[in-house]
Residue frames relative to the residue before (quaternion, step in Angstrom):
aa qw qx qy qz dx dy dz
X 1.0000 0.0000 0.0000 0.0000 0.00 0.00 0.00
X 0.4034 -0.7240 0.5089 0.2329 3.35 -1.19 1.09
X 0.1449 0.5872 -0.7963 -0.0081 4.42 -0.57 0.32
X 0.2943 -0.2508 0.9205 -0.0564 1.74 -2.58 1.89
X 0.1855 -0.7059 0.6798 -0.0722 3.42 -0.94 1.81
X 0.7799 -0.2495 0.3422 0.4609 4.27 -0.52 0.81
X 0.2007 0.7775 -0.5316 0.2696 3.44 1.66 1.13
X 0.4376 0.6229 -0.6484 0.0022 3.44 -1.78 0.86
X 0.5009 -0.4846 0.7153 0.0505 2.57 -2.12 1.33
X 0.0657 -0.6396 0.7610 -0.0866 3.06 -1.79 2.16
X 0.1651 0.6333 -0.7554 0.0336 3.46 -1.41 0.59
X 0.9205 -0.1471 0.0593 0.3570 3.18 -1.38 1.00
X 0.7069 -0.1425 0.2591 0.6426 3.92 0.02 -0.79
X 0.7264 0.4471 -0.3380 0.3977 3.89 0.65 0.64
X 0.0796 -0.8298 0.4735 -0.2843 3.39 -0.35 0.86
X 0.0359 -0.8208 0.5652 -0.0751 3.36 -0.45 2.35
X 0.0305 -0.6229 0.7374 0.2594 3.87 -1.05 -0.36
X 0.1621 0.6301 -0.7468 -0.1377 2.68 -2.10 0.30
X 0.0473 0.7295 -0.6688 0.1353 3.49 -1.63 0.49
X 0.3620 0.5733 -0.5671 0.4676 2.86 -0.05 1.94
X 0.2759 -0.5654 0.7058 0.3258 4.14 -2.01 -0.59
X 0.1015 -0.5261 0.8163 0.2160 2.87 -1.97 -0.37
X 0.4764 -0.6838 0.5036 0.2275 2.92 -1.23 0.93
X 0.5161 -0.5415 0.4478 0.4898 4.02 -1.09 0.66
X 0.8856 0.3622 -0.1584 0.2437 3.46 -1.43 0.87
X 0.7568 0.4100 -0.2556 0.4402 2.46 2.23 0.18
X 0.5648 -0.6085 0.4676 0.3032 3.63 -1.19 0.74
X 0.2558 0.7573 -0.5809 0.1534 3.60 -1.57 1.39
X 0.5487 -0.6988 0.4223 0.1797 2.94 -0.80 1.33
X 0.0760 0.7765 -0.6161 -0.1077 3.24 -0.47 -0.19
X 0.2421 -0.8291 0.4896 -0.1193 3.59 -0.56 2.21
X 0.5377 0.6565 -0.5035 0.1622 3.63 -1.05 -0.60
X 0.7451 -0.4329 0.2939 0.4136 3.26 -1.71 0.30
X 0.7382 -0.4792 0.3185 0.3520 3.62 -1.74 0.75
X 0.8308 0.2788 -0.0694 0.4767 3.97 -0.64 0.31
X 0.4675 0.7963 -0.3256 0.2034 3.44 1.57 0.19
X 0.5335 -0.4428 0.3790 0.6130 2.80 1.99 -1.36
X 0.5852 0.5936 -0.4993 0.2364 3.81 0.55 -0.70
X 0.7101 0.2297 -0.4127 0.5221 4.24 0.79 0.25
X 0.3933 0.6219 -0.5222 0.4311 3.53 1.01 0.79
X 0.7893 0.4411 -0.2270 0.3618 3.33 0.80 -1.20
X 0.5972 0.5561 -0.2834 0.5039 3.39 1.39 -1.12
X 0.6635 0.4547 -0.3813 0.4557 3.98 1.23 -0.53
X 0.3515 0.7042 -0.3918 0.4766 3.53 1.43 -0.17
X 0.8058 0.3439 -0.1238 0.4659 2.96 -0.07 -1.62
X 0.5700 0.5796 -0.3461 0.4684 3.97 0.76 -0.37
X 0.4981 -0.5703 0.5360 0.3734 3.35 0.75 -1.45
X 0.5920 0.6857 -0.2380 0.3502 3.72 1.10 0.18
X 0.6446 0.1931 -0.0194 0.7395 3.12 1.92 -0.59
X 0.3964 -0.6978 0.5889 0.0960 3.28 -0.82 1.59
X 0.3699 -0.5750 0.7175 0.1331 3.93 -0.91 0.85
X 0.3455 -0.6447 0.6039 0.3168 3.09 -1.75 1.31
X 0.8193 -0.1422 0.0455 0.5536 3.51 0.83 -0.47
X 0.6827 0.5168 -0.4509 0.2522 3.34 -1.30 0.63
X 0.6349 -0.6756 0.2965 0.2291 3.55 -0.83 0.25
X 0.0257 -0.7566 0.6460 0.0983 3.71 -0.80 0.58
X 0.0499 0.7668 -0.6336 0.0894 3.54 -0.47 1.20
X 0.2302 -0.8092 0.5391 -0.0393 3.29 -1.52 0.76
X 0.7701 0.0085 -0.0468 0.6362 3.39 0.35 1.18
X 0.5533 -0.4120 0.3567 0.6299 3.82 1.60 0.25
X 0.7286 0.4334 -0.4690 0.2476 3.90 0.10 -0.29
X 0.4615 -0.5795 0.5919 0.3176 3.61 -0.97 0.00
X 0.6716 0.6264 -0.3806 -0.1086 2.99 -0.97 1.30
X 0.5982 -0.6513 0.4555 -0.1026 2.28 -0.08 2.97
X 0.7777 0.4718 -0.0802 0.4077 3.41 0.37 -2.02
X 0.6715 0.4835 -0.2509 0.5024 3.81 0.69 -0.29
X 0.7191 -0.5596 0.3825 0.1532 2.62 -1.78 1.66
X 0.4862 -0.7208 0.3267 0.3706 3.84 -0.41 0.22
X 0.5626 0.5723 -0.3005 0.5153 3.24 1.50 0.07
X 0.6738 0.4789 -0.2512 0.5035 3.26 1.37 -1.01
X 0.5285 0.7413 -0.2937 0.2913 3.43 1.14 0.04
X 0.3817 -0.7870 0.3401 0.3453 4.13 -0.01 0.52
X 0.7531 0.4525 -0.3303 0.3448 3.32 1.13 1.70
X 0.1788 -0.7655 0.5291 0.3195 3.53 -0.75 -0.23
X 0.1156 -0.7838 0.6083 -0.0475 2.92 -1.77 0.33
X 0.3367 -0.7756 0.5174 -0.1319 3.23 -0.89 1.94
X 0.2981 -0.7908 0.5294 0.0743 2.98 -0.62 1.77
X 0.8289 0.1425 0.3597 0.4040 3.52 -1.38 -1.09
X 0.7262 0.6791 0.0813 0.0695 2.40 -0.61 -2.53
X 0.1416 -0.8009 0.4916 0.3113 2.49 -0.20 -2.40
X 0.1721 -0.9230 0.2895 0.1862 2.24 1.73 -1.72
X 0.2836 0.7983 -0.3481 0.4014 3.18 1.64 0.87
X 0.3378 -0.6663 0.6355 0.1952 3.54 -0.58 0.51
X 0.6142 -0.6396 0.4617 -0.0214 3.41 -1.34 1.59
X 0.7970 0.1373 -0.0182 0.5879 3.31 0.49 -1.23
X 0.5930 0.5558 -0.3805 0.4413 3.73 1.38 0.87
X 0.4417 -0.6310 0.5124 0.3797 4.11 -0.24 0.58
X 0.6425 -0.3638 0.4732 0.4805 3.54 -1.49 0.10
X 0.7822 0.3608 -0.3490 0.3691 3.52 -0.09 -1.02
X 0.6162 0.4682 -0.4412 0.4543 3.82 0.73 -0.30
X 0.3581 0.8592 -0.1869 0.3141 3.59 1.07 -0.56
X 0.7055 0.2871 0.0741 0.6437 2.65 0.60 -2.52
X 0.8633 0.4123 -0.2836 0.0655 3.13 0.67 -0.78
X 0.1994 -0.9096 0.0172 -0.3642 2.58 2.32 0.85
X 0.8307 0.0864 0.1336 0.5335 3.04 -0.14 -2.07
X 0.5301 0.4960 -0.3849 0.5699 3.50 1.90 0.39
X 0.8213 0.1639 0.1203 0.5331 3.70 0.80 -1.32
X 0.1469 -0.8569 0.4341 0.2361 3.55 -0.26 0.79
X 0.5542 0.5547 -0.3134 0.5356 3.19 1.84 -0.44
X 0.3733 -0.6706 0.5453 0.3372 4.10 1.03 -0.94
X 0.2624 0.6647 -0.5758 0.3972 2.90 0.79 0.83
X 0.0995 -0.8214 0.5513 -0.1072 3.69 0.06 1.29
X 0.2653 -0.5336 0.7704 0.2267 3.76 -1.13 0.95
X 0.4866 -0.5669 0.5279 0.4039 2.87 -2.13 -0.85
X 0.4735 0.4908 -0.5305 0.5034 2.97 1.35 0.25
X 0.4270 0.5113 -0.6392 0.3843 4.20 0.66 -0.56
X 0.9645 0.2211 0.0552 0.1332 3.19 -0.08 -1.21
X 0.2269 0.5211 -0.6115 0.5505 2.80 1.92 2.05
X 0.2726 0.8537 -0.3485 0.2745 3.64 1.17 -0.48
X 0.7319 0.4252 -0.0457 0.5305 2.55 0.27 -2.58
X 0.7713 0.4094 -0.3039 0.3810 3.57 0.08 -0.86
X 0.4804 0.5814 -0.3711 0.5418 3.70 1.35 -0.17
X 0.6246 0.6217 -0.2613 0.3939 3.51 1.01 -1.12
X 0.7188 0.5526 -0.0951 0.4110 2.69 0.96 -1.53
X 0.7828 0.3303 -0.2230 0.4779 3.21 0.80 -1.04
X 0.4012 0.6738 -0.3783 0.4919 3.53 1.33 0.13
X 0.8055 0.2433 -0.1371 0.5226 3.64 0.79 -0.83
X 0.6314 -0.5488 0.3555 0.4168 3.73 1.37 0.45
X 0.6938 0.4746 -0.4032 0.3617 3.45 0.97 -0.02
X 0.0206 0.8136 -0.5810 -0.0044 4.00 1.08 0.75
X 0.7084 0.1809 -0.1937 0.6542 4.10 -1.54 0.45
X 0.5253 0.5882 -0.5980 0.1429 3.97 -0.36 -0.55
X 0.5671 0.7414 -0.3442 0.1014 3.79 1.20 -1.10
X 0.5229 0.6713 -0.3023 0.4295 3.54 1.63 -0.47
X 0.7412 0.4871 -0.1736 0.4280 3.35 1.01 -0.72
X 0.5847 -0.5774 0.5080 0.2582 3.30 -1.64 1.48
X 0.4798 -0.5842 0.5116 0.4084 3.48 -1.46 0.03
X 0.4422 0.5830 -0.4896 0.4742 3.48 0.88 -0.18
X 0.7001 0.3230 -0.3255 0.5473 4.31 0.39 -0.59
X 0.7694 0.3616 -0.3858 0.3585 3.42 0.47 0.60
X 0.6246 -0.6404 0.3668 0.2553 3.28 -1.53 1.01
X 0.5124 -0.7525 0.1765 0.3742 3.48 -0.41 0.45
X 0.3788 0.5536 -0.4566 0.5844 3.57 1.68 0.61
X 0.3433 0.7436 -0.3846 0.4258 3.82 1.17 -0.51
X 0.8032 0.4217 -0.0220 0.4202 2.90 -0.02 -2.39
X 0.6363 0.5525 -0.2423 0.4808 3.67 1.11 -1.01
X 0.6730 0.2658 -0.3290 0.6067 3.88 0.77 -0.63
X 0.6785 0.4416 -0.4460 0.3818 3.91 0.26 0.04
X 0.4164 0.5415 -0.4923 0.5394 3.36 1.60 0.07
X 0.6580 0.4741 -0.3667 0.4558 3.61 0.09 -1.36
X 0.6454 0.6298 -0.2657 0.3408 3.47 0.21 -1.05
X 0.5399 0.5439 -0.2251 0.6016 3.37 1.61 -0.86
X 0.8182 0.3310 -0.3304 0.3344 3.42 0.26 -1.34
X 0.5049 0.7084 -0.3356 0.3615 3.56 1.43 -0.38
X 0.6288 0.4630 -0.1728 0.6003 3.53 1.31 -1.04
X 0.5988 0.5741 -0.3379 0.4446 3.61 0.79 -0.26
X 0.1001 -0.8930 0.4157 0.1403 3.01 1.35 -1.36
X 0.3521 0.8068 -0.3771 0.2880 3.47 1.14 0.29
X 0.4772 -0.7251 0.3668 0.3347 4.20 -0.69 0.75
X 0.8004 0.1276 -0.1125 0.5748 3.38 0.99 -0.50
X 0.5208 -0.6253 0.5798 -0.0399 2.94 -1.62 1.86
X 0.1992 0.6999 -0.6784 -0.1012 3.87 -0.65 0.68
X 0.1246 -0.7785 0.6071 0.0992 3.61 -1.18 0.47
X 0.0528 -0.7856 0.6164 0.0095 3.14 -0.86 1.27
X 0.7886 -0.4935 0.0554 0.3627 3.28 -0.18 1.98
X 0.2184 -0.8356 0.4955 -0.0924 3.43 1.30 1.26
X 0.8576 0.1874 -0.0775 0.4726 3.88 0.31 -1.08
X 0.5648 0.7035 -0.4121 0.1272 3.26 1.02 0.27
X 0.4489 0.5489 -0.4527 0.5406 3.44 1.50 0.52
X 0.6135 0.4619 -0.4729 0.4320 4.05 0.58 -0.09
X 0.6699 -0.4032 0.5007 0.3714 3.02 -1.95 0.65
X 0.4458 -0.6749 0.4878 0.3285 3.32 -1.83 0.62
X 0.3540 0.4968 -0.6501 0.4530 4.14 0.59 0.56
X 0.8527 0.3258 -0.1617 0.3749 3.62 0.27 -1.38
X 0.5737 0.4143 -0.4539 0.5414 3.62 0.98 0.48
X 0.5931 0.5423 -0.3836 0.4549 3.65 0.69 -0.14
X 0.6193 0.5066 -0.3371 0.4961 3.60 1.41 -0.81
X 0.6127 0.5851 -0.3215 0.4230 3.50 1.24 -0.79
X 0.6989 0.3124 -0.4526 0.4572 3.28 0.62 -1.11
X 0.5801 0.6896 -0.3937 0.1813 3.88 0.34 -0.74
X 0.5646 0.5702 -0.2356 0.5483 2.75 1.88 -1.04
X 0.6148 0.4801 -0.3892 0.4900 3.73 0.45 -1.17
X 0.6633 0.5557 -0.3025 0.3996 3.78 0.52 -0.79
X 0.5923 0.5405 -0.2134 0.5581 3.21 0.99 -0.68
X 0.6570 0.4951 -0.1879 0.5366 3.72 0.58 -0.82
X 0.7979 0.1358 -0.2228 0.5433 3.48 0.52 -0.89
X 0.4770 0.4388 -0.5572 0.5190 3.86 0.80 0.76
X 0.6396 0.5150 -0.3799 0.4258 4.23 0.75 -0.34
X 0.7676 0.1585 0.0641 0.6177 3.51 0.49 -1.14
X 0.3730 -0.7431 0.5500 0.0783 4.01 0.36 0.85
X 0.1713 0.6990 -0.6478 0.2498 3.22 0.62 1.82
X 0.3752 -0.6500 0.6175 0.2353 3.58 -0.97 0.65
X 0.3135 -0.6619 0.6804 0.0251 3.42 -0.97 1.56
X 0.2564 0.4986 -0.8255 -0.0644 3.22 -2.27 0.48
X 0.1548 -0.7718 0.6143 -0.0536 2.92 -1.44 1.28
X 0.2824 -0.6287 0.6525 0.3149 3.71 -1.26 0.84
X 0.0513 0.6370 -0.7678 -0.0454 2.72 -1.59 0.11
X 0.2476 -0.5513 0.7590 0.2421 3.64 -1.88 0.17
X 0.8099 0.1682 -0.1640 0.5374 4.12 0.45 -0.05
X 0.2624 -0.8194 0.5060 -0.0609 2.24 -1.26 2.20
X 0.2376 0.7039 -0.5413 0.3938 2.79 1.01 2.05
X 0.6062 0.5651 -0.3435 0.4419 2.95 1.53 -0.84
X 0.4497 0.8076 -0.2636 0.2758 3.20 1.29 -1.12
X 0.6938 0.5294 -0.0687 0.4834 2.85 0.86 -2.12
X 0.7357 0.5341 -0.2283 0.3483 3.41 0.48 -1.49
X 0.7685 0.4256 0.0812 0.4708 3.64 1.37 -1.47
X 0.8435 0.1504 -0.0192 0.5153 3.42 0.95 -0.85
X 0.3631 -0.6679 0.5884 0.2754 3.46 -0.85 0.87
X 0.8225 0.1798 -0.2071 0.4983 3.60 0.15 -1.25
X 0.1274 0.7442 -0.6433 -0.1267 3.69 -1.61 0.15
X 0.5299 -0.5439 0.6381 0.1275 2.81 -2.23 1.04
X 0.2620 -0.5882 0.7642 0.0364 3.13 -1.54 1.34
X 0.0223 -0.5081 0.8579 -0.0730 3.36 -1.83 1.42
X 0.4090 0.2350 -0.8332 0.2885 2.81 -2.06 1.75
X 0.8489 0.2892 -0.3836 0.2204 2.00 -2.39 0.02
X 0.4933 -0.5526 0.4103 0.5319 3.72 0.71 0.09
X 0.7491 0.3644 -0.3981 0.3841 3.39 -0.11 1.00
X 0.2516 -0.6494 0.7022 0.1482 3.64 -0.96 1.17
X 0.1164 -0.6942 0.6964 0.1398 3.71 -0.77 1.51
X 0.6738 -0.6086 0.3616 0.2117 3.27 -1.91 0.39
X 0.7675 -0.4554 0.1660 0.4195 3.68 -0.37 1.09
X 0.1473 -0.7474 0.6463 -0.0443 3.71 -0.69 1.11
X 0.4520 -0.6540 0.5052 0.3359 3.60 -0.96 0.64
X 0.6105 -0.5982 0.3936 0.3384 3.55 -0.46 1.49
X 0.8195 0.3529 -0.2762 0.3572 3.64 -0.58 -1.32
X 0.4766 0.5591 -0.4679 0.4913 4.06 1.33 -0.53
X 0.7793 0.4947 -0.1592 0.3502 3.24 0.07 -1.82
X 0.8221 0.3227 -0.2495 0.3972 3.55 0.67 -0.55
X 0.5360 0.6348 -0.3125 0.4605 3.27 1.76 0.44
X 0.5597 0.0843 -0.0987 0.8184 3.51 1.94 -0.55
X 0.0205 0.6803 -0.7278 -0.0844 3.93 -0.64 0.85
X 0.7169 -0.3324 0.5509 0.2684 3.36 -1.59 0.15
X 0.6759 -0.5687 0.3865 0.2653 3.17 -1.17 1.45
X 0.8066 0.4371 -0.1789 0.3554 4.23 0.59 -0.59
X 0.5228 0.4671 -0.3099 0.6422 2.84 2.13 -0.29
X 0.6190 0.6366 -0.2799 0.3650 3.55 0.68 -0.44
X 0.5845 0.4583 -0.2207 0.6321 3.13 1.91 -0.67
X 0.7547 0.3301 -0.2824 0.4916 3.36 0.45 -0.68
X 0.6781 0.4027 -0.3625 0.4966 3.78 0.76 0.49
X 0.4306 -0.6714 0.4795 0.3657 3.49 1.34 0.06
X 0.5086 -0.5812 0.4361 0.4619 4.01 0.65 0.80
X 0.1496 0.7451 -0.5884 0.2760 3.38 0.07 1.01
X 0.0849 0.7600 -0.6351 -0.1088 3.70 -0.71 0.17
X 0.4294 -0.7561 0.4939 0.0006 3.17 -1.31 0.79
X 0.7048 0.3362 -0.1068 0.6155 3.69 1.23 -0.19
């Protein structure tokens, strides 16, 4: 289980709480207007953004205090975050070896990894020869080899078409129904929401509230989401 323990995040004239769980294994969005905080909070919880005070604790442990690597997660930007002038398999292999120092078992792994996310034989290839759903399952492909309990996305697919971001999220869904990785995901569309997460968090107003069952909440949102969707309803 994830606790956000009487958590807030200060910068300058901004300013989050949170104080809530997620239960292990479960999927949540995490939604709200632009500039509110919702990749403020997920970098919190990574290790990227120091907390003026309170606790992030996983499974009961504290750790607030850990390095962001040393931490029991990963997390997927944009990006990807792939290294140019590195093949797929050096890539993945990465989140196994920071030096590459590859076994051969490191590196039936990778090719398990791969072929887990549709990308079998791909390991020869630069990210530049891949498409940019490509680049997106060789992310996943990372977090699988990593092997870590909790999953933050920060809108990873939001630069793909929506046939091929829908295949992503299906995929991510798939992954965390195989190996019970607890998911939080931004998003700005609470289609994705819908599509991926049962429970979602609302950031505004300076406050990340605690996980609502998606399909309730996006059928009557809250008076600030309602602005920032243009009264739109979704369900």
């Amino acid at each position: 289980m994830l606790r956000l323990e009487a958590l807030t995040l200060v910068q300058d004239d901004f300013r989050l709480s949170a104080d809530f769980s997620i239960a292990a294994g479960a999927r949540v969005a995490v939604i709200g207007p632009s500039g509110a905080g919702k990749s403020s909070l997920l970098s919190a919880i990574a290790g990227f953004y120091a907390p003026a005070s309170g606790r992030i604790l996983w499974e009961g442990r504290d750790i607030g205090g850990l390095a962001p690597g040393a931490r029991p997660l990963s997390m997927l930007f944009q990006d990807g975050n792939l290294f140019p002038h590195l093949t797929v398999t050096e890539n993945l292999g990465l989140g196994i070896s920071p030096d590459l120092r590859l076994t051969a078992t490191d590196r039936e792994s990778i090719s398990e990894a791969l072929a887990r996310v549709g990308l079998a034989g791909f390991g020869p290839r630069r990210p530049a020869q891949l498409s940019g759903g490509e680049q997106s399952r060789v992310a996943l492909a990372r977090v699988l080899l990593r092997a870590r309990p909790l999953l933050l996305l920060d809108e990873p697919f939001a630069a793909l078409g929506p046939a091929l971001k829908e295949q992503m999220l299906d995929l991510v869904a798939e992954l965390c129904a195989a190996t019970g990785i607890t998911l939080l995901m931004v998003t700005h569309d609470p289609q994705d929401a819908l599509r991926l997460c049962p429970q979602t968090v609302l950031v505004a107003e300076g406050m990340a509230r605690p996980p609502e069952e998606t399909g309730r909440f996006l059928a009557d949102p809250p008076e600030v989401l309602q602005r920032y969707l243009g009264g739109r309803r979704f369900v």
